[in-house]
N, C-alpha and C positions, 0 to 999 in steps of 0.2 A: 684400559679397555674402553672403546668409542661404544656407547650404545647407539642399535639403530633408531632413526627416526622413521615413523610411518611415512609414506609417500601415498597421497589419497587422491587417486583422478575421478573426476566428476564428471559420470555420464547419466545415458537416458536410467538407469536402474536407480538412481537416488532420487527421482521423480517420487513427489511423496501425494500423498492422496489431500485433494483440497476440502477444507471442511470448514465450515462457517464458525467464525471466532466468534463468542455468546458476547462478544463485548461492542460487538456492531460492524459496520461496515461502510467504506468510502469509496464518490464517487469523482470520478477526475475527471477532468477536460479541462478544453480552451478557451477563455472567453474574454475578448477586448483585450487582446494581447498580454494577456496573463495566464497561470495555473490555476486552477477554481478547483479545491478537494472539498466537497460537504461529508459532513460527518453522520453519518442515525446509527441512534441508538436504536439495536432488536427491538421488536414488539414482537411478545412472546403470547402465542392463544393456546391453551390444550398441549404445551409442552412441546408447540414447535412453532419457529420464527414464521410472522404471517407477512409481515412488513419494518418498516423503519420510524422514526423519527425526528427528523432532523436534529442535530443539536450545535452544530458549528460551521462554519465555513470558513478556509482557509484560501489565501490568496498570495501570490505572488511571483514569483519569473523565477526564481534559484530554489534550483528540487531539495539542495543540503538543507537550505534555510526552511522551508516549510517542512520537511521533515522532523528537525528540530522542534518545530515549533508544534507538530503533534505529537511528540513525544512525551514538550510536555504538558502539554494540552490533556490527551486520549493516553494516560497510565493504563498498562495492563495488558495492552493487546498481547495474543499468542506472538511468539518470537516468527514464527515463519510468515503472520501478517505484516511485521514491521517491515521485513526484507523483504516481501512482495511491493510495500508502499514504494521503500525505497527503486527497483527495479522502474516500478511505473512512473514515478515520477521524474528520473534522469530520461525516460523514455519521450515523458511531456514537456519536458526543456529541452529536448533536442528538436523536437518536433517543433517545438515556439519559437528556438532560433530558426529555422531552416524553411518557416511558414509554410510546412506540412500538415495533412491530416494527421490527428491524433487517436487512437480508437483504444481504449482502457482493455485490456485483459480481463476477463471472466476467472 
């Protein structure tokens, strides 16, 4: 007996609703021909994020590698933050080879 295996296509319906990870958030861009990700931590006032805090900056030209290296850097983030990072970042080394504007997803 073969059991079936699920066959799962990915469209616009698994669009999931974005929501601020409580563990903070990063900013990407280009700078002197590198990847530049700063890290802040929430600042939390009255039980809602008012702003950040810096707490790290990462740097370098290969999106696998700096991922890695927030991994294991920033433990914890939610799972659909990590695979947002990852997205953005193969987005800003393509951009850095191809000497394109870069512009980070919201």
């Amino acid at each position: 007996m073969i059991k079936e295996i699920p066959v799962i296509y990915a469209d616009s319906s698994y669009d999931i609703k974005k929501k601020l990870d409580k563990n903070g958030f990063f900013i990407i861009s280009l700078r002197e021909e590198m990847i530049s990700v700063e890290y802040y931590k929430n600042v939390i006032r009255e039980r809602a994020i008012v702003t950040g805090k810096l707490q790290m900056i990462f740097n370098g030209t290969n999106a696998e590698r700096i991922s890695n290296a927030i991994g294991k850097h920033v433990p914890g983030l939610q799972k659909d933050h990590y695979m947002y990072l990852g997205r953005e970042l193969m987005k800003a080394e393509l951009c850095l080879k191809t000497h394109t504007a870069y512009e980070q997803d919201s």
